[in-house]
N, C-alpha and C positions, 0 to 999 in steps of 0.2 A: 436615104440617109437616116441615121439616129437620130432621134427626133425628144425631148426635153424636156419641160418647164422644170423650173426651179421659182418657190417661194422665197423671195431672195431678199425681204430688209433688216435681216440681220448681217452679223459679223459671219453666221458660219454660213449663212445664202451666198454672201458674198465671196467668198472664199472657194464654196462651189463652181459659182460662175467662174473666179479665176483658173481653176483648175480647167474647167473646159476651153478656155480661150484657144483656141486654134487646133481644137480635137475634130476629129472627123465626125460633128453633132452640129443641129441645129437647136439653138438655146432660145428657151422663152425664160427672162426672166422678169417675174413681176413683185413690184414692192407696193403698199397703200399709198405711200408719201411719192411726191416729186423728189423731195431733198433724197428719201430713201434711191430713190433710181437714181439719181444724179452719182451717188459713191460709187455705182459699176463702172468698171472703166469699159468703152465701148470696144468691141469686136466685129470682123466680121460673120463671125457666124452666132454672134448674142446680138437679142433683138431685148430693146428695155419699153417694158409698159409701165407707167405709173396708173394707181389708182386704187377704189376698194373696189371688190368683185364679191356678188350675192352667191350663193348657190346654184342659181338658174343661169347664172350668168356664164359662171363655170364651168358646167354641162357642156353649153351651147358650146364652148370654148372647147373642150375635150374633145366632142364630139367632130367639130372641124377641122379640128388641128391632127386627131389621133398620135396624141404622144405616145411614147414608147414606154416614158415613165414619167410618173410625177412626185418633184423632192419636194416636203412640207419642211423647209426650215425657217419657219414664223417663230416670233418669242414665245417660249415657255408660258406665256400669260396668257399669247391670244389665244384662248380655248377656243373662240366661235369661230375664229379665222381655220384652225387647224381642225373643228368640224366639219366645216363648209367644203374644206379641201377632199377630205375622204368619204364625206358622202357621196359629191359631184364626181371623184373616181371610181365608187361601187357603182354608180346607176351608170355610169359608159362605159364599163369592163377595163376602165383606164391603171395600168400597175401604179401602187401608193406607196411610199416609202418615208419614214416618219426621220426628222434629221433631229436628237437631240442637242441641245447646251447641257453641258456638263454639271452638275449643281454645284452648290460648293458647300465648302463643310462650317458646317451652322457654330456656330460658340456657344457654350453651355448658357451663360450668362445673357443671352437675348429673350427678347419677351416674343412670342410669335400670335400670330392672329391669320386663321384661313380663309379669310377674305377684307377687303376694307372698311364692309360696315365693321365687321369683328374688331379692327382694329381704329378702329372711331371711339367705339366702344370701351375700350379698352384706354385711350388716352381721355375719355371721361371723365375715369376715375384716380386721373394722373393731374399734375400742375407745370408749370412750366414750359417754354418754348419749344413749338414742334417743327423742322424738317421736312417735308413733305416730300422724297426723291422717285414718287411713285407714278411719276406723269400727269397730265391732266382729264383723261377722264374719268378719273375714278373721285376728282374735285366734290363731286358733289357728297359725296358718302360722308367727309367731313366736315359740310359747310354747317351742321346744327350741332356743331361743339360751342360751346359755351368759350365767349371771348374770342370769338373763331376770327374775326378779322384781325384781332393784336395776336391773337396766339400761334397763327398758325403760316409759317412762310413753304413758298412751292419755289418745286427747281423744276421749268419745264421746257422744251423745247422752242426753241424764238419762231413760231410760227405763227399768222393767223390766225388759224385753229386753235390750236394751246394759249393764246390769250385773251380770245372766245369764250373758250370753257373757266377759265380764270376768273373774268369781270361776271360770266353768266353766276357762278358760285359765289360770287360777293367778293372774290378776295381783291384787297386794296391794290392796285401798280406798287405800291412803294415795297408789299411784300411778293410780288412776284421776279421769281430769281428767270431772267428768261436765257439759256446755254445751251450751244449744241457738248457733250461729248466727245472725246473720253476725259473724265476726272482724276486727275492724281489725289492720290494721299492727302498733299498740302492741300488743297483746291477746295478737297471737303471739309479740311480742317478748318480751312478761313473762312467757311461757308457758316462751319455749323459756331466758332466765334464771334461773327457778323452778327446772327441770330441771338444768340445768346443761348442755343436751342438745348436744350434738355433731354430730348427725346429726338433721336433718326427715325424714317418710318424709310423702309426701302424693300423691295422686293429681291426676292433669290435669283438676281440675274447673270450669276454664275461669275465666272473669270475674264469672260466677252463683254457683262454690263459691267465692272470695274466693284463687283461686289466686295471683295479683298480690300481694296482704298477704302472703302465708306467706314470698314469694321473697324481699319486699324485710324483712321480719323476720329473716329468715334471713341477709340479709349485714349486717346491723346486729348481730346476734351472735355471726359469724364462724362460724355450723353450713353442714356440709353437706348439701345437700337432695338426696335420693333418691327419683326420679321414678314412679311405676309407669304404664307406658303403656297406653294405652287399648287396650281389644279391638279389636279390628275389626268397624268400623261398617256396616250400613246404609246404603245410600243415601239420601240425605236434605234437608230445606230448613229453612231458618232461621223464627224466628218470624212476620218477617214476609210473607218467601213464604209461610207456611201459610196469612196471615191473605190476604193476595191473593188464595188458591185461596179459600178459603171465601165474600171477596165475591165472586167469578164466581159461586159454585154458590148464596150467597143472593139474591145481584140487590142487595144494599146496602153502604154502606160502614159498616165499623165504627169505631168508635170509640176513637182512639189513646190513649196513655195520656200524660199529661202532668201532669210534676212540676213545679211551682214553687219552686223551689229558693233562700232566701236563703244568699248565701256568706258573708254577716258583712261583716268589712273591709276583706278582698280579700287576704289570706293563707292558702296552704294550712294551715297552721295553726289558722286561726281559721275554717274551714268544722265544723259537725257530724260526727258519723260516720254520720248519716242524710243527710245530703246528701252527701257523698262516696260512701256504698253506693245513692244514685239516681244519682248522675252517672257510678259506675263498670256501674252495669247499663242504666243511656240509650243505644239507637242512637246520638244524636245529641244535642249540645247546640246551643244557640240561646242568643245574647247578646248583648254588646258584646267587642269583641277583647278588654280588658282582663278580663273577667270570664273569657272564654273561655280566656285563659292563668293564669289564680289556679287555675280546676279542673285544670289539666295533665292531661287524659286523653291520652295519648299514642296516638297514633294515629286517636283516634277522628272521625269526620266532627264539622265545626261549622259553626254558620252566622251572620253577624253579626247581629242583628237586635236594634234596642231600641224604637222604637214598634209600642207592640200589636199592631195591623192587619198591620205587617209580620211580625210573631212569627206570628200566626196564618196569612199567607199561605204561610211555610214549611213550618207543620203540613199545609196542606190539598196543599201542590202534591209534598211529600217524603212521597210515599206509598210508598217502598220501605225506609221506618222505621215503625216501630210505638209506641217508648218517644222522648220527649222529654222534655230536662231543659232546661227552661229558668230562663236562672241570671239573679238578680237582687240584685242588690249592698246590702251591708248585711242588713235583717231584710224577710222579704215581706210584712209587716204596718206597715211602720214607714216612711211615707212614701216607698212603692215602686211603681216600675211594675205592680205583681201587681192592686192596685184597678180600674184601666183596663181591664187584661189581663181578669180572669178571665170578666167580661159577656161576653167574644166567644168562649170556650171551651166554651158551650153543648154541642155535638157530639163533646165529648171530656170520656175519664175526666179529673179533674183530681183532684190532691192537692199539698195545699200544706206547703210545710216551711219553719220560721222560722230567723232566723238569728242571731246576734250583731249588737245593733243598733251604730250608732256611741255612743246614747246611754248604754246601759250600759257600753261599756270607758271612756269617757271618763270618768262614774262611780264607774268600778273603779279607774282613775287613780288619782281624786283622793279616795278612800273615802266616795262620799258613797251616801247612799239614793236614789233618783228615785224614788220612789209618789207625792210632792207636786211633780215638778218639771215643769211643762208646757211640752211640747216642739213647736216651730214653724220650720220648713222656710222658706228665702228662695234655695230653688233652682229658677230659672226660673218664680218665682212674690214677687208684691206682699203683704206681709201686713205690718199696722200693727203690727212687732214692740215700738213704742217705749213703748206705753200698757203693754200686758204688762208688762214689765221695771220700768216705772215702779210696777206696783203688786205685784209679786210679789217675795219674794227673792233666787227662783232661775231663770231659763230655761234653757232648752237650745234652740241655735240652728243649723241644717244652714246654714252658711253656701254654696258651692257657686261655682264659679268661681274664678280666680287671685287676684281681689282683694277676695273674699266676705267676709274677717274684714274688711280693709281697707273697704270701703262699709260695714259695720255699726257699725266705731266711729266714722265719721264721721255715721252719722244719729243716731248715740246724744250725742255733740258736738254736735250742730245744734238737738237737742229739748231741751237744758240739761243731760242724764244724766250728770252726770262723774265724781260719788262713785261711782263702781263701778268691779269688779274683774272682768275676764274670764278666763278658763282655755280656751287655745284647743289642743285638741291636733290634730296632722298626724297623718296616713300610721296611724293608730292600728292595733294588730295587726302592721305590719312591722316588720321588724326595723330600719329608722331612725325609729322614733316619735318625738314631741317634744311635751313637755306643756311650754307657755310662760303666763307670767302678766304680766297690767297693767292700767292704768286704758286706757280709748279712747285718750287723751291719747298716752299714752306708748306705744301698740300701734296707731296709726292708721295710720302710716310705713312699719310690718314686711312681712318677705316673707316669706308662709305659702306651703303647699302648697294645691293647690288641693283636695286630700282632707281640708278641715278641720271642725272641729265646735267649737261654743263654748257651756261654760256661762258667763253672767252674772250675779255677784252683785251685790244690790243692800243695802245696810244699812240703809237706812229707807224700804223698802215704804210704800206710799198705796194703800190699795185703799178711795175713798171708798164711802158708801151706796148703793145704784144708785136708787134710787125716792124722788122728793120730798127734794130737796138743801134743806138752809137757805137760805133769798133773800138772806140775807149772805154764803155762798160767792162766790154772784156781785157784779162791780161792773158799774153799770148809772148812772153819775153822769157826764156828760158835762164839757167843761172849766168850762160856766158853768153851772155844778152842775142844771143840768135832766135831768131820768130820762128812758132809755129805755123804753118800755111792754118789761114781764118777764111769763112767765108764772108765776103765782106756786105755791110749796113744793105746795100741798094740791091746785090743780088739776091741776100738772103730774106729780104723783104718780096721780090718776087717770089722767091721758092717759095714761103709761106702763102701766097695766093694761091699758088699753084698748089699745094697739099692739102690745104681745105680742112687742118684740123680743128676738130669737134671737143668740145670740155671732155665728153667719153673715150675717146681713142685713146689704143694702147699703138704706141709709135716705138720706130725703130731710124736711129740715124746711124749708117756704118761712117767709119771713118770720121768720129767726131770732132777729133783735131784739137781746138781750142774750145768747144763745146757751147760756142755759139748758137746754131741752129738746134742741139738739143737744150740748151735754157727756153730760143722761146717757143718753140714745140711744147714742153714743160709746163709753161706759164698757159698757153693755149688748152693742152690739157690736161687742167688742174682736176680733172676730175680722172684722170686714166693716168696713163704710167710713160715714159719714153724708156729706153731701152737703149745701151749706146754702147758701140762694139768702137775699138782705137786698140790697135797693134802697137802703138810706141810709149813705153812706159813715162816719158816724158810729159806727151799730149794729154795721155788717161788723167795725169794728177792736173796738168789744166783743165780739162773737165770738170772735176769733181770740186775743182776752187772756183770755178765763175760757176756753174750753177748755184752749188751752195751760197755763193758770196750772192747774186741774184734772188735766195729764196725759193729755189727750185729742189723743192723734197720727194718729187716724185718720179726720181729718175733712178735709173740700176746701169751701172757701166760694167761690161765683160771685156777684159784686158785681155787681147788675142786679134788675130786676123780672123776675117769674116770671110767665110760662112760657119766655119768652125766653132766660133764662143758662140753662134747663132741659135745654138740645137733647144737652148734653156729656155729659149723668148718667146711669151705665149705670141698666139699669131695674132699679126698686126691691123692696124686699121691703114694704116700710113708708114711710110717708109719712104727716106731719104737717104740716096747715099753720093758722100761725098768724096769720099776716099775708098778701091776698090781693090788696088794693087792689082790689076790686068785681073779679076775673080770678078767680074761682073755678073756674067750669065749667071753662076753657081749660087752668087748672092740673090738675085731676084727667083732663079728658079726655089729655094729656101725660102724666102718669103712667100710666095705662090703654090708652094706646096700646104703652109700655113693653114695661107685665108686667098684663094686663088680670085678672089677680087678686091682686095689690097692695092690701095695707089701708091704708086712710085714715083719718086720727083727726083732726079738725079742729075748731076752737072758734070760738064766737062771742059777742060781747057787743052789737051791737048786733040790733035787728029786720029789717033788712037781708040784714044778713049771712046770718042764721036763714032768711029765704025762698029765699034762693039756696043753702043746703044743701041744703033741706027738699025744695026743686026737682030736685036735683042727686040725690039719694035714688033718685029715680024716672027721670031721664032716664038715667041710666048702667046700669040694670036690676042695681042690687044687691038682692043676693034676703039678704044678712045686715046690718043696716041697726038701730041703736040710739041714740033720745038722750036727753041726761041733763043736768037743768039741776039744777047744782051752786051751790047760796051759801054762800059761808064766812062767818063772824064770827068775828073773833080779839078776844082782851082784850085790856085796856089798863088802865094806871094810871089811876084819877081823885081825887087824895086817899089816901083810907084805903080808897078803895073799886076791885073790878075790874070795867070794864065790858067788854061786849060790842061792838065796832064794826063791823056788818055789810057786805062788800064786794059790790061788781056781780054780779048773780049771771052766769053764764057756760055755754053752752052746750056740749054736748061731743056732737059728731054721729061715729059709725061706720058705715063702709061697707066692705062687702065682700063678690064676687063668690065666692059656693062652686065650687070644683076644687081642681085641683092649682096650688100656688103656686109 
């Protein structure tokens, strides 16, 4: 087997080792520190040594081990670390291979010094409070500055060792800053404020040591920053040239590492400090333009991309990147591209980071809690948001497009909803936000941004029973007072057991009659659509009055005999049918051509009917098949006394095909 070591306490060592995780290699990776070995995530085939290693040490290690190759990715500083490695691989004919950090691009206006005495030196003949972000062993170089204990504060790692070297140099605890990394921006800033410091002293530790943050903290509090430059390097290749060489030498591709990144609002501001320390350590980002200028990585390569396939086509064909951030707007959990996405990222490391969604600033606005408020998207997507609203008090709405709030208060005006108050805010997170309020009414006309999000209040919520409604919710009395046949409370309460519907189902009830069973189908799933076929132009219009009169927005009735109006109705999850006029077969066979494992819940009252179920049972090969003949008796006044008055009794046949539905 391929056989490893990798120098691994940096950012790009570490990155290494993730790349090999489950490659056909066996990995030695060694770091100085414990804590340094502790950041590898363990695999099977990576082994972690902590510790320092001599030259001799090394050797012997080569020599037993006979690696195939060995990755020197040590800090840019450790010059002796990164001698020791390539000597001990000349004296055992071991292959060496030099892993650089990137440098980064120096600003005119810094004072630089090539090494620490030089730059002791140099703050000699300066005043004012110094910074020290250069670790601790190099403490001693400036412990004989003049004032050196008031003048001089250190950022070093919380270890033992570093505040060892600390007290050994004189410096006081009260000025020792003890932090592990990464530092933000702000972090430096309130560092080098704390201080009072005057002067940053920090090393070129590229885009991986957070050298970017120090520079731009540093002119936000007017310190001078004092450079120490790098030894001289090595000849060497970037992360992902190593990982190039290593697929030639294993025959495979590895595995890139990809962040899924939400950026929130679309304000640098309002990005995490984990997603800006993935997008500032990303080769490359991958997005939409807009997204791609909220990260501002300056300089770095981008590529547009917003459907999946295409996102993924970039990862597989930009093989002279290794890290991608791909950035996704708002929260990656929170009705975003990331759900599509992630299925096709199989072949890569993936890790996901959330973001500030729109639904919490908007929220934060307007002080409210969201744990009760259920939130529904109507960006490039149909969803019956009018039943929700009508039975809840709160929504939250991703409206989406130029005129998203503008079509929402008008479907909310069309379903009767006018007592309500909306709060629609723009551009949320930038600096021109706008929280506006009104009825639909008064807000239907407005010109939002097309970045908008809206919660809906509503004052008198309706969230009726879902299972077995009162037979007096519905009207079912024709002009010349003759009834429509209704299925009645206590049957239709079964059939709802028996259907099993889901918030998501898309439902079909034939023969909806008074339109009973399609209300609370409806109500059931307010998140999917019912579909409702009625031949008698009388019934259709009682339909379309007790659902709407119930709240029920999410239904479409086809005025015809079934299976015929049938042809339009995406295919089902659930189907009920009430009414068949002798078309039975034809109706389920139409459904089952659909989605052929679709349940059926269908009733019958005459003997007819019942053999062309029974029939129907066996020709369509359902292997889950139940039936249930149900009589009610309800009371009734007679005198002083309450009788029982027994109704038709009623069949209730189940069908349905086992798979996946």
């Amino acid at each position: 087997m391929f056989k490893t070591a990798i120098f691994a306490g940096t950012t790009e060592g570490r990155e290494l080792a993730e790349l090999l995780r489950g490659a056909p290699a066996e990995v030695f990776a060694f770091t100085a520190t414990g804590y340094g070995g502790s950041l590898i995530e363990p695999a099977e085939n990576i082994s972690v040594f902590s510790g320092r290693l001599d030259e001799e040490r090394m050797e012997e290690l080569f020599k037993k081990e006979g690696f195939d190759i060995v990755l020197d990715a040590t800090h840019p500083y450790a010059e002796k670390a990164t001698e020791n490695i390539a000597s001990a691989c000349e004296k055992t004919g071991t292959r060496y291979l030099r892993v650089l950090r990137e440098s980064s691009r120096l600003p005119e206006d810094c004072l630089f010094a090539a090494d620490a005495r030089e730059a002791a030196r140099v703050l000699a003949e300066s005043e004012g409070s110094v910074l020290l972000t250069t670790g601790s062993k190099e403490l001693g170089a400036f412990s004989g500055l003049k004032d050196f204990k008031e003048r001089v504060w250190a950022r070093v790692l919380p270890s033992e060792a570093s505040l060892a070297a600390c007290a050994e140099a004189g410096l006081p605890p009260a000025h020792v800053i003890a932090m592990q990394g990464p530092f933000s921006e702000e972090m430096n800033e309130a560092l080098l404020r704390m201080c009072g410091a005057s002067v940053l002293v920090t090393k070129d530790g590229g885009r991986a040591g957070g050298f970017e943050e120090k520079i731009a903290a540093a002119r936000k509090t007017g310190a001078r920053v004092l450079v120490i430059g790098r030894p001289p390097q090595k000849e060497g290749v970037s992360v992902s040239e190593a990982a190039l060489t290593l697929e030639k030498e294993l025959g495979v591709t590895l595995r890139p590492l990809v962040t899924v990144c939400g950026i929130g609002s679309g304000s640098p501001e309002g990005m995490t400090l984990e997603v800006l320390r993935a997008v500032r350590e990303a080769d490359c980002l991958i997005g939409a333009r807009r997204m791609i200028d909220t990260a501002a990585a300056e300089g770095k390569p981008a590529f547009e991309a917003v459907a999946p396939r295409d996102i993924v086509s970039v990862i597989e064909n930009a093989r002279q990147f290794r890290r991608f951030a791909v950035l996704m707007s708002g929260d990656s959990g929170f009705y975003s591209g990331a759900k599509k996405l992630l299925p096709l990222l199989e072949n890569c490391e993936v890790k996901i980071l959330p973001g500030v969604s729109s639904l919490s600033l908007l929220c934060a606005r307007l002080g409210l809690s969201y744990e009760d408020i259920p939130a529904v998207s109507l960006h490039g997507r149909d969803f019956p948001v009018e039943g929700l609203i009508a039975a809840r008090p709160r929504v939250f709405v991703m409206t989406g497009g130029a005129d998203g709030v503008n079509r929402l208060c008008a479907r909310l005006a069309e379903a009767g909803l006018k007592d309500l108050k909306l709060f629609v805010g723009e551009r949320l997170g930038y600096a021109d936000e706008r929280v506006s309020s009104g009825s639909p009414e008064e807000l239907k006309n407005g010109v939002f941004d097309s970045l908008s999000a809206v919660i809906v209040e509503n004052p008198a919520p309706k969230a009726p029973i879902f299972a077995g409604l009162p037979d007096d919710s519905f009207e079912r009395e024709l002009a010349d007072g003759s009834p429509i046949p209704m299925t009645k409370s206590e049957v239709r309460a079964v059939c709802l057991s028996k259907l099993r519907v889901e918030p998501h189902h898309v439902c079909w009830d034939i023969g909806s009659g008074t339109g009973s069973v399609t209300a609370e189908m409806a109500l059931q799933a307010y998140k999917g659509r019912v579909y409702a076929a009625e031949k008698k132009p009388e019934a259709a219009e009682l339909t379309l009055k007790n659902t709407k009169k119930l709240g029920c927005f999410n239904v479409s009735l086809a005025r015809g005999a079934a299976p015929a109006v049938c042809g339009d109705f995406p295919a089902p999850d659930r189907v009920f049918i009430g009414g068949s006029s002798g078309d039975i077969k034809s109706i389920i066979a139409s459904a089952l051509e659909k989605n052929p494992f679709a349940r059926v819940v269908a009733t019958a009252v005459t003997l007819e009917t019942v053999a062309e179920l029974t029939a129907a049972m066996k020709d369509f090969g359902f292997d889950e098949t139940e039936v249930v003949s149900l009589t009610v008796a309800k009371g009734r006044k007679a005198g002083p006394y309450e009788l029982m008055t027994g109704q038709n009794p009623v069949y209730i046949f189940t069908m349905q095909r086992s798979g996946k539905e």
